[in-house]
Wavefront OBJ file of the C-alpha trace (Angstrom):
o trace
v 11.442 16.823 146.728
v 14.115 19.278 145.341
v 13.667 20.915 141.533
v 16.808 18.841 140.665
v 15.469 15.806 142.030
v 12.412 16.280 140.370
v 14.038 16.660 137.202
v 16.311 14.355 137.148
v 13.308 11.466 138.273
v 11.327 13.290 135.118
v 14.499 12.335 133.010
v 14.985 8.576 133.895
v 10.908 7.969 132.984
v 10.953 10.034 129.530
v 14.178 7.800 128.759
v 12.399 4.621 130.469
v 9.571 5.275 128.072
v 11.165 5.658 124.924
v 13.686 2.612 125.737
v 10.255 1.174 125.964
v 8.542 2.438 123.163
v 11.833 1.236 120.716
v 11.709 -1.883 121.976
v 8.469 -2.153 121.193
v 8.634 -1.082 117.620
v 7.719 -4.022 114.994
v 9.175 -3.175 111.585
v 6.754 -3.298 108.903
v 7.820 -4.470 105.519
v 7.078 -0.297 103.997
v 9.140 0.472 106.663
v 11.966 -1.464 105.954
v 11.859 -1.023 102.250
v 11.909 2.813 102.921
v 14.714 2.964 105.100
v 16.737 0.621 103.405
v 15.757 2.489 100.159
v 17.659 5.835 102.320
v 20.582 4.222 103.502
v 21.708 1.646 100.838
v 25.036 2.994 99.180
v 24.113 1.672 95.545
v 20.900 3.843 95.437
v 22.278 6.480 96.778
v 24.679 6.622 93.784
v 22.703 5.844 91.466
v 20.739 9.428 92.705
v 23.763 11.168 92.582
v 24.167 9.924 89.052
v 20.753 11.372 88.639
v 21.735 14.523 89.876
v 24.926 14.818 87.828
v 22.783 13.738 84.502
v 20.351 16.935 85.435
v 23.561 19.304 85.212
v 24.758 17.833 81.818
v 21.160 18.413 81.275
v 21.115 21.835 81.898
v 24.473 22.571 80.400
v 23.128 21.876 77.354
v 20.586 23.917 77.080
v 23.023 26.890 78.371
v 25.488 26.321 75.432
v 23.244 27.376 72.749
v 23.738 31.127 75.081
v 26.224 33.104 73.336
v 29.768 33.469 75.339
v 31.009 36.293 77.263
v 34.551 37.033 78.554
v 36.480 40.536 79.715
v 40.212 40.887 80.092
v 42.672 43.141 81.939
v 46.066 44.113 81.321
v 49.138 46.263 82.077
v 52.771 46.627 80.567
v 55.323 48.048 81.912
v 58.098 48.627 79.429
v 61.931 50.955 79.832
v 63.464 51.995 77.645
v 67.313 53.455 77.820
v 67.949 57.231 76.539
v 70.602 60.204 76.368
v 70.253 63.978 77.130
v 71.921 66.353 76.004
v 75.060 66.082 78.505
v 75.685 63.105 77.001
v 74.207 61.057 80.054
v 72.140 57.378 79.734
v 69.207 56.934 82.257
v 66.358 54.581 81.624
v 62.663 55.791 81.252
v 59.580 54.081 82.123
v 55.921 53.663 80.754
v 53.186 52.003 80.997
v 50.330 50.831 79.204
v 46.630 50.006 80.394
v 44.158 47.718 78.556
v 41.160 45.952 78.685
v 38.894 44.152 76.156
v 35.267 42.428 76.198
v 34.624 39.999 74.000
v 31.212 37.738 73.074
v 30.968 34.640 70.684
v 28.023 32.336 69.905
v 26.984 29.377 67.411
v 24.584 30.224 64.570
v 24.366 26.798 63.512
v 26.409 23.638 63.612
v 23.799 21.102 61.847
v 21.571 20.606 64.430
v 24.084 19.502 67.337
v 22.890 22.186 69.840
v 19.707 20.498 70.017
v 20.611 16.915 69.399
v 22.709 17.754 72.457
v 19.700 18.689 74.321
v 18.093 15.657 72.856
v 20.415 13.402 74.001
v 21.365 14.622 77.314
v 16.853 14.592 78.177
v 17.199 10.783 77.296
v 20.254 10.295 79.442
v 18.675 12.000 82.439
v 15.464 9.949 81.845
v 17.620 6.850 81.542
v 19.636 7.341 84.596
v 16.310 8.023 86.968
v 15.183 4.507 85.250
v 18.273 2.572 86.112
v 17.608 4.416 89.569
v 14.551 2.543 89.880
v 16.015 -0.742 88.807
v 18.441 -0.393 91.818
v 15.419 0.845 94.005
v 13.711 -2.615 92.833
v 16.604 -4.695 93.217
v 16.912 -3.782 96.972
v 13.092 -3.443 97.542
v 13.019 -7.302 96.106
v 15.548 -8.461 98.558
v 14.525 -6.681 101.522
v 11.023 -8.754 100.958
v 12.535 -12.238 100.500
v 14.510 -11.532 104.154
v 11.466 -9.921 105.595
v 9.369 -13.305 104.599
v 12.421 -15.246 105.377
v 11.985 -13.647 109.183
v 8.454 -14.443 109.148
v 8.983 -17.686 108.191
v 11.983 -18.753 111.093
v 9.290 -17.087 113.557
v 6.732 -19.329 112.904
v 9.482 -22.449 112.962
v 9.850 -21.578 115.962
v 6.748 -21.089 117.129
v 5.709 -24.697 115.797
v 9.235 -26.393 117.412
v 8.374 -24.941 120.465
v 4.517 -26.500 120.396
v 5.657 -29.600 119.280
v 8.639 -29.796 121.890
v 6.071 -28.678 125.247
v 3.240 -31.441 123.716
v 6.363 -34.201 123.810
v 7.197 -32.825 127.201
v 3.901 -33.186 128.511
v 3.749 -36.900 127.210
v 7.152 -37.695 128.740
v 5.522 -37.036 132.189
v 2.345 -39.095 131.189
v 5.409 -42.367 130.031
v 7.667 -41.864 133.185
v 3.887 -41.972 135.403
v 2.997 -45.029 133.205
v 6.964 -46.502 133.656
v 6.870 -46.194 137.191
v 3.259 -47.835 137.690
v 5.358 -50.542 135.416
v 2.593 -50.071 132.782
v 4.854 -49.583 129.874
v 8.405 -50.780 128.988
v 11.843 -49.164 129.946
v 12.143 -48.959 125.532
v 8.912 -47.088 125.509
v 9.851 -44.740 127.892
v 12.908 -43.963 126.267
v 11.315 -43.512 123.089
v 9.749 -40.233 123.883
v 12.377 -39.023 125.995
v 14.696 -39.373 122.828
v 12.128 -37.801 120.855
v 11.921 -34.998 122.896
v 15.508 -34.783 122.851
v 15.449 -34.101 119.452
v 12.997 -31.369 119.122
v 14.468 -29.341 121.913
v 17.459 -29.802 118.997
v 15.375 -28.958 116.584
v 13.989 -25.416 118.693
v 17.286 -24.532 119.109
v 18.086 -24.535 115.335
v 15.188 -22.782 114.819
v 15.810 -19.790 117.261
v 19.463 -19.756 115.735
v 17.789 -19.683 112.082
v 15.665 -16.817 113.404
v 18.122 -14.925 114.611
v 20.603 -15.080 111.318
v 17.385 -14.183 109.127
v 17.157 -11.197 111.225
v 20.774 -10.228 110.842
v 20.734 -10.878 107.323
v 17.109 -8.857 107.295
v 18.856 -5.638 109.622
v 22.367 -5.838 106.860
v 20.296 -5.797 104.046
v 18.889 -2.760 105.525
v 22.299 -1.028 106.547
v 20.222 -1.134 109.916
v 23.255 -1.763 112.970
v 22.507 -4.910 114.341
v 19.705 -4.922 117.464
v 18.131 -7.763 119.436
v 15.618 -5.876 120.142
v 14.551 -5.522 116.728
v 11.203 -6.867 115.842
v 8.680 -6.798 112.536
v 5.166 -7.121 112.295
v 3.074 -10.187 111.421
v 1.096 -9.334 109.057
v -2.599 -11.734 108.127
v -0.757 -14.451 105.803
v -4.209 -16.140 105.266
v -5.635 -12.843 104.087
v -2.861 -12.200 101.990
v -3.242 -16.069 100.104
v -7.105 -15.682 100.271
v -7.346 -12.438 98.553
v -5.045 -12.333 95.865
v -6.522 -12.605 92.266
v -5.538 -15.156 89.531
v -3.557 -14.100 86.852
v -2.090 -15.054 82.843
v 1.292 -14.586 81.782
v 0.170 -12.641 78.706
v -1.686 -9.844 81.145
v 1.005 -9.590 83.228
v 3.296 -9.205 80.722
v 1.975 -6.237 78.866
v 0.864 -4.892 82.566
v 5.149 -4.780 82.933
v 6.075 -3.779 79.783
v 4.107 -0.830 81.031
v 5.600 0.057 84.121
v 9.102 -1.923 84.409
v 12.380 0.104 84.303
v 14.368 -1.716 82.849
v 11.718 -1.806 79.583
v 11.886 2.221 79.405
v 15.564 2.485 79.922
v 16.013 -0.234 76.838
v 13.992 2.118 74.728
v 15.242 5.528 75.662
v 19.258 3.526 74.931
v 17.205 2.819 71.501
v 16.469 6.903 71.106
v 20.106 7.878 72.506
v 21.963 5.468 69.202
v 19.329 7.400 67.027
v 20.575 10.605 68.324
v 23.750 9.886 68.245
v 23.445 9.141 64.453
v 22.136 12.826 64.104
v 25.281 14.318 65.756
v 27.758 11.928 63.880
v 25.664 12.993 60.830
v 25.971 17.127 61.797
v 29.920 16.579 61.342
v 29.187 16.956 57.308
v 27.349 20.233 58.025
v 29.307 23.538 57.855
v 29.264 25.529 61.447
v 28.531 29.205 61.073
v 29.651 31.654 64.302
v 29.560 35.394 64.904
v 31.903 36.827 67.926
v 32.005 40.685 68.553
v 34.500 42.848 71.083
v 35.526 46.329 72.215
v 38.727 47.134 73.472
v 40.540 50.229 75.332
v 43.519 51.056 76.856
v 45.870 54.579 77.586
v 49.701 54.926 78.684
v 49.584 58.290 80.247
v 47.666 58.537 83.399
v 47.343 62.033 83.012
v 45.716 61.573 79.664
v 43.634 58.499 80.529
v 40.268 59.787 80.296
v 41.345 61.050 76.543
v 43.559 58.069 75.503
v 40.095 55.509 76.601
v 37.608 57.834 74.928
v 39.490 57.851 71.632
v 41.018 54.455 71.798
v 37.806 51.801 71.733
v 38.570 49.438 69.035
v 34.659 48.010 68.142
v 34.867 44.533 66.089
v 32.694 42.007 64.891
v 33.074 38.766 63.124
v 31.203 36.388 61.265
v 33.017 32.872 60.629
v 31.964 29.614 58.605
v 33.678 26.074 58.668
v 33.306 23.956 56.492
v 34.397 20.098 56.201
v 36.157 19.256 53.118
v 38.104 16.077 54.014
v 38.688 14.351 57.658
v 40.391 11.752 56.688
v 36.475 9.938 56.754
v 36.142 10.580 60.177
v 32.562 12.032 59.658
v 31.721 8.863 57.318
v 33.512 6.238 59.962
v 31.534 7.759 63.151
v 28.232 7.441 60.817
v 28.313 4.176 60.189
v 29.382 3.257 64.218
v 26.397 5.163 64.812
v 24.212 2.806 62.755
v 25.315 -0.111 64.236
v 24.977 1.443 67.526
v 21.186 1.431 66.855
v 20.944 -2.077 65.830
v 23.220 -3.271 68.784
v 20.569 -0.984 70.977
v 17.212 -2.506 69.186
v 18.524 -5.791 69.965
v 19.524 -4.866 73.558
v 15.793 -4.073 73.936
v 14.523 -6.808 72.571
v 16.667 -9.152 74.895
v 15.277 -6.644 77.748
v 11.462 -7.629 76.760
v 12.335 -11.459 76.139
v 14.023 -11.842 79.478
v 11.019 -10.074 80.654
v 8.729 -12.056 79.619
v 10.762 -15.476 80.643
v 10.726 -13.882 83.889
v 6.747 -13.152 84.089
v 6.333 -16.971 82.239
v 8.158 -18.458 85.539
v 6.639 -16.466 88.025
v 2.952 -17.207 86.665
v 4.209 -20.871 86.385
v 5.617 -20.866 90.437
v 2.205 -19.211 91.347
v 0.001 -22.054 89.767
v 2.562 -24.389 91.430
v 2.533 -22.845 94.548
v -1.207 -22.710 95.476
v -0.954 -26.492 93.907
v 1.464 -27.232 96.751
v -0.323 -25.317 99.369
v -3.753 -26.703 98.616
v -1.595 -30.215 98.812
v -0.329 -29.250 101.529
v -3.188 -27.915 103.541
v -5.243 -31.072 103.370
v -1.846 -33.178 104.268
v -1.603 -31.220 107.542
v -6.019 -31.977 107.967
v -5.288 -35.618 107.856
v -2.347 -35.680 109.848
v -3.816 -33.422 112.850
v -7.017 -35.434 112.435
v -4.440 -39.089 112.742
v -2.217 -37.437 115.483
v -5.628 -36.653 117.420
v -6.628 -40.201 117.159
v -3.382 -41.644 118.104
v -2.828 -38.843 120.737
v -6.483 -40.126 122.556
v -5.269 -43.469 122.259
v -2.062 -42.745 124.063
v -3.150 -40.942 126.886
v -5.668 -44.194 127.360
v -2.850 -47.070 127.024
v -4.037 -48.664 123.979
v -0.807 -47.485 121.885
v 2.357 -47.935 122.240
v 4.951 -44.689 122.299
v 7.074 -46.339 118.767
v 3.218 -46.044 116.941
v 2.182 -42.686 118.929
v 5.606 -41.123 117.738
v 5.349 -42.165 114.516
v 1.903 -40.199 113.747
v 3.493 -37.541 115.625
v 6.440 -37.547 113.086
v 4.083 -37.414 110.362
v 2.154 -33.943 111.736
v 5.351 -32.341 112.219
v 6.612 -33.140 108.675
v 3.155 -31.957 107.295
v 3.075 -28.667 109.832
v 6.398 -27.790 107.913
v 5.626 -28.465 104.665
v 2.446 -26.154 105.444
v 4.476 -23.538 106.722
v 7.303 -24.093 104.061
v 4.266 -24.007 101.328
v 2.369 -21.552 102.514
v 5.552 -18.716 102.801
v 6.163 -19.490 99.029
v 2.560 -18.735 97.588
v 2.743 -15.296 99.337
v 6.006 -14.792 97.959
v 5.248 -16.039 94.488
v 1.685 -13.490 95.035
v 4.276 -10.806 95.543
v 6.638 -11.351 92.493
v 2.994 -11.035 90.710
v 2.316 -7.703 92.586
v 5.859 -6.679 91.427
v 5.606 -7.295 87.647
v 2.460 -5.315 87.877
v 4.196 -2.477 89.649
v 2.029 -2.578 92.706
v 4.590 -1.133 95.788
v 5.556 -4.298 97.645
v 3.864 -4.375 101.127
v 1.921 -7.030 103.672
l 1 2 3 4 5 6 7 8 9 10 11 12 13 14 15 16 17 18 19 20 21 22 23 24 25 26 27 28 29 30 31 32 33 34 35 36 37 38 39 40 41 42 43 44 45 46 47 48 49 50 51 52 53 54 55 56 57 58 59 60 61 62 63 64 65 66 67 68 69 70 71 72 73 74 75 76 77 78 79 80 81 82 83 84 85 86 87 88 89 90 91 92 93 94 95 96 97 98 99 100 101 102 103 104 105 106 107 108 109 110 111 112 113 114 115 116 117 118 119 120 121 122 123 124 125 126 127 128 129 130 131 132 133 134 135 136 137 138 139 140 141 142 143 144 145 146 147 148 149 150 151 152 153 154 155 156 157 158 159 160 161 162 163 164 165 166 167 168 169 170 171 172 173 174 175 176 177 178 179 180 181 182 183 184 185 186 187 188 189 190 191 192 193 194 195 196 197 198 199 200 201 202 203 204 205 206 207 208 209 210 211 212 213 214 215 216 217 218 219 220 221 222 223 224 225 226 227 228 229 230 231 232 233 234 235 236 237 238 239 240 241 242 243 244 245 246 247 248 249 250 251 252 253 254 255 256 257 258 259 260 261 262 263 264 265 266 267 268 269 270 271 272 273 274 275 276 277 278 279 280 281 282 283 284 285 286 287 288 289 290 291 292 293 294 295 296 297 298 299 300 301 302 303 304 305 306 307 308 309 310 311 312 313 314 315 316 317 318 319 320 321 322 323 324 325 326 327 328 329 330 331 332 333 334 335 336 337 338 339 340 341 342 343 344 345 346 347 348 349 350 351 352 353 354 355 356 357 358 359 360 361 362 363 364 365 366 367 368 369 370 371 372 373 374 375 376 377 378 379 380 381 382 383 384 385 386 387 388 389 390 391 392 393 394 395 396 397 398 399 400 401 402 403 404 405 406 407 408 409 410 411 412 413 414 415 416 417 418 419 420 421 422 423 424 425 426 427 428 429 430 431 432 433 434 435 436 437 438
C-alpha cells in the first residue's frame, strides 16, 4: 500500500471513530446546564453588564486622582509696515506656546467616596441579577431535561404494552381459526392493538419535540443524534431527605440572588441619600500650571527660560440657593429608600410563597407516588391473573382488555408521578442552593 493510501485509509477511521464517538455522547443534565449557561444570549449580557459595572467601578476610584492636561500652540500673525522709501510690505511672526496644567477635588461632602460606595453595590448587584438569569435558564434546562426523560420512558412503556398486545393477537387469530373464540373477540384485540401502535407513535413524536425544545433551550443546533443520560430515578426519590418550609426558607434567604440584590438596591437608596445630601456641602479644589512660549526662533532657548508663568489656585463653592434642588433630590432620596425596603420585603414574601408551595408539591408528590406505586402493584398483580387466564381460555378478550386498560393507566400515572417527585426534590435542592444535577 502507497503512503497516500495509507493515509488517506488512516483518515476515514479517525473520522469513522469520532462520528462514532459523537453519536455516542449522552448529555448529562451538568452538561447541558453548562453549555447552555455559555451560549444563552441573556446571560451573556447580563456578564457584559457585569463587566461594564467593574469599569464604572474602577472609574470611581480613579476620580478622586487629581487631573492632568498639556497644551500646544502656535500663532502666526502679519502685520503691514512702511520703510523709509515710502514702500508697504507685510511682516510676519510667530509665536510658540505651551502650558501644563493639574486640578483635583479636596472635598465635595463626601461624594468621592459615596461614589465608590455606590458604584461597589452596583457591581455586586449586577453579578447577583447575573445569577438570577444563570438560575432562570439552569431551572428550565432541568424541567426539558426531565421532560426528555420522561417521553423516553413513554415510549419505552407504549412500546411494551404494544409487542405484549401483539403477541396476544397471534394467540386470538390461533384461537379464531380453531373457531375457539368469536369473530368480536378477535377484533377486540386487534383494535386494541391498533390503538397503542397510535399511542407509540405519539409518544416517539412527544419525544422527539421534548428534545427539540431540550437542544433550543440550549442554543444547541438541532441533532438526531443527540442523546442524554438516564440517570437512577429510584435513587434519586429514595435518597432525598424530608424537609420544612421554615428551614428551607432561611436556608434561601441565605443563598438566593434575588434576596442579596433586594438588599444591596436597599444600600444603593441609602447612598444615594448621602450624595443628594453632599449637594448642601461646599466643594473645595486646588488646580496648578506652568506655561512657556517664545516668538523668535533665534531667541527661543532665552524667550522659554525667562517666560514660565508658575500658578496655583485654590477654589471653594459654596451653595447658597438652587432654587431647592438640593432639598427636592433629598427628600426623592428618602422615598427612594422606603420604595427599596418595601421592594425587599416583597422579594422575601414572594420567597417564601414560593418555598411554602414547593414544600407543599413535595408532600403531595411522594403522596401521589406512594398512591401511585401500590396502584400499579395491584394492577400488574390483576393483569397477571387475567393475562394466565387468557392464554388458558377461561376469559374472554372484552374482560382481558379491560385489566389490561387498567395497568396501562396505572403504568402512566407511575411514570407521570414518579417524574414530578424528582422534580419537586429538585426545586427543594434549588431553594437550598445545591447546583442542580441527576
Amino acid at each position: 500500500m502507497s503512503t497516500k493510501r495509507l493515509l488517506t485509509a488512516v483518515a476515514v477511521m479517525a473520522f469513522a471513530v469520532m462520528t462514532a464517538s459523537a453519536q455516542e455522547k449522552q448529555w448529562t443534565l451538568t452538561e447541558c446546564i453548562n453549555y447552555a449557561l455559555n451560549e444563552n444570549i441573556q446571560v451573556r449580557k447580563a456578564e457584559v453588564s457585569v463587566s461594564v459595572g467593574e469599569i464604572s467601578l474602577q472609574q470611581a476610584k480613579d476620580n478622586r486622582w487629581p487631573s492632568l492636561s498639556a497644551s500646544l500652540g502656535e500663532n502666526l500673525g502679519w502685520q503691514q509696515v512702511t520703510d523709509t522709501y515710502g514702500e508697504t510690505s507685510f511682516d510676519g511672526s510667530s509665536r510658540t506656546s505651551a502650558s501644563i496644567s493639574s486640578g483635583v477635588t479636596l472635598f465635595s461632602g463626601f461624594q468621592a467616596q459615596n461614589e465608590i460606595r455606590q458604584a461597589e453595590l452596583n457591581y455586586k448587584g449586577l453579578q447577583y441579577s447575573t445569577e438570577e438569569t444563570k438560575e432562570s435558564v439552569s431551572l428550565n434546562i432541568m424541567s426539558a431535561y426531565l421532560q426528555v426523560l420522561y417521553a423516553e420512558e413513554q415510549v419505552t412503556n407504549s412500546r411494551n404494552q404494544a409487542d405484549a398486545t401483539r403477541e396476544e393477537l397471534a394467540l386470538a387469530k390461533e384461537r379464531y381459526g380453531l373457531g375457539a373464540i368469536a369473530n368480536s373477540d378477535y377484533l377486540q384485540v386487534k383494535t386494541q392493538l391498533a390503538s397503542e401502535e397510535l399511542t407509540l407513535a405519539n409518544a416517539v413524536n412527544n419525544l422527539k419535540m421534548a428534545k427539540v425544545t431540550l437542544m433550543q433551550l440550549m442554543e444547541y443546533p438541532v441533532d438526531e443524534s443527540f442523546e442524554i443520560a438516564r440517570p437512577d430515578m429510584d435513587a434519586i426519590i429514595s435518597t432525598m431527605p424530608a424537609t420544612d418550609a421554615l428551614t428551607l426558607y432561611e436556608d434561601a434567604l441565605q443563598v438566593k440572588p434575588q434576596i442579596k440584590n433586594a438588599e444591596i438596591s436597599r444600600e444603593s437608596s441609602k447612598v444615594d441619600l448621602e450624595l443628594a445630601r453632599g449637594g448642601f456641602y461646599p466643594s473645595v479644589s486646588m488646580n496648578a500650571g506652568l506655561s512657556t512660549g517664545f516668538t523668535q526662533a533665534a531667541e527661543m532657548g532665552s524667550q522659554l527660560k525667562s517666560g514660565f508663568s508658575p500658578s496655583i489656585g485654590l477654589s471653594v463653592s459654596i451653595p447658597i440657593f438652587r432654587n431647592n434642588q438640593n432639598r427636592s433630590s433629598v427628600a426623592r432620596a428618602r422615598y427612594s429608600i422606603t420604595t427599596a425596603e418595601l421592594d425587599e420585603l416583597n422579594t422575601k414574601n414572594q420567597l417564601r410563597k414560593e418555598v411554602e408551595q414547593g414544600v407543599l408539591d413535595a408532600e403531595s408528590a411522594i403522596i401521589s407516588y406512594e398512591a401511585a406505586v401500590n396502584q400499579h402493584a395491584a394492577s400488574l398483580e390483576s393483569y397477571n391473573v387475567a393475562e394466565e387466564k387468557f392464554k388458558l381460555g377461561a376469559m374472554n378478550s372484552v374482560d382481558f382488555l379491560i385489566q389490561k386498560t387498567n395497568l396501562t393507566t396505572a403504568e402512566s400515572r407511575l411514570l407521570q408521578a414518579k417524574y414530578e417527585l424528582v422534580y419537586s426534590y429538585k426545586i427543594i435542592d434549588f431553594y437550598r442552593g445545591v447546583p442542580l444535577s441527576l
